[in-house]
C-alpha positions, 0 to 999 in steps of 0.5 A: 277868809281863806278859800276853804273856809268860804268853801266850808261856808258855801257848803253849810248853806248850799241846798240839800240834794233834793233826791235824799230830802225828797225821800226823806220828806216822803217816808215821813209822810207815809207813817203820819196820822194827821196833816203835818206842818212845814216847819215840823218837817223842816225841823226833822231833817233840818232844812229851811222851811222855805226848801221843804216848802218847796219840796212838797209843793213839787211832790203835790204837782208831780204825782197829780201831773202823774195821775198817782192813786194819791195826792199830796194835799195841804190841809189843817196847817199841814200835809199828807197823804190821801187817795186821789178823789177819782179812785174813792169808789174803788177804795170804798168796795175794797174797805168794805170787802175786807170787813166781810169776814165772818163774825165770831159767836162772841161779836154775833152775841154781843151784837145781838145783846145791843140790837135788842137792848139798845141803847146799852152800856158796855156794863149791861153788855157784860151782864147779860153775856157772862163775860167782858165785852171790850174788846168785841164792843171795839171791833163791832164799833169798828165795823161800823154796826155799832156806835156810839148813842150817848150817855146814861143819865145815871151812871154816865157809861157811854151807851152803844147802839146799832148803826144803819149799816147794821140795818143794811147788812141785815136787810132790814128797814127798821128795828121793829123787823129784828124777829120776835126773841121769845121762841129762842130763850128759856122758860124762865128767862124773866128769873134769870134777868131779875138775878142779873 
């Protein structure tokens, strides 16, 4: 074997510089929604799993040892990202602060139709307002004051109640404290519903 040759081998085998696969390895993790295995990440960029084993490893230990507001965690035959434990309270309040925003009349109806209907199917939500609900059942599911409670029986729709933080924000105990509806609905609300 001549000398470039062996040179050209000790190259093909030679680690990757661990700046570049270490950022590599990074910028992948930063855009991943579930845990994500060695060998996937190895396969990727093309290194043995052994040296992006090791990589994560060290990253997990460096930003610990830095006490970064995140860590590097191996779970479920993968890794990823998550904020550090200590600094849960703070992401908490900032979560919660950025769901304060105020409701649209749709979300406001819409929320009122499941709190005094409940447990109410997406359909029933569309009937009693006029209008497809989707997209406001989606954003109320999200925020967290409206969730899912089941099926109906007969038409099998997923049925939607209202969560304890919906209670919460409202400042009730129960139910049972929403106020009376009858002074807010027309006269002949009972035909109305019957046409429905």
């Amino acid at each position: 074997m001549s000398p470039s040759e062996s040179e050209r081998v000790e190259d093909a085998t030679a680690p990757a510089e661990p700046g570049p696969l270490l950022s590599a390895i990074e910028a992948i993790l930063l855009v991943v929604d579930e845990p994500v295995a060695e060998v996937t990440l190895a396969q990727v960029l093309e290194r043995p799993t052994v040296e992006v084993a090791a990589v994560l490893r060290d990253l997990a230990a460096e930003y610990t040892a830095a006490g970064r507001g995140f860590d590097l965690r191996e779970v479920g035959g993968g890794w990823r990202f998550y904020t550090r434990a200590d600094y849960a309270p703070v992401v908490e309040r900032f979560v919660r602060d950025g769901q304060q925003a105020r409701l649209t009349q749709a979300a406001l109806e819409t929320l009122a139709v499941v709190a005094y209907r409940q447990p109410v199917s997406r359909a029933r939500v569309a009937a009693v307002r006029g209008v497809n609900s989707d997209g406001v059942m989606r954003t109320l599911v999200a925020r967290g004051l409206v969730e899912e409670a089941g099926t109906d029986p007969e038409s099998q729709a997923v049925l939607y109640r209202t969560t304890s933080y919906f209670l919460e924000r409202l400042g009730l105990r129960d139910l049972g404290e929403l106020p009376e509806l009858a002074p807010f609905l027309p006269d002949d609300v009972e035909t109305l519903e019957e046409q429905k």
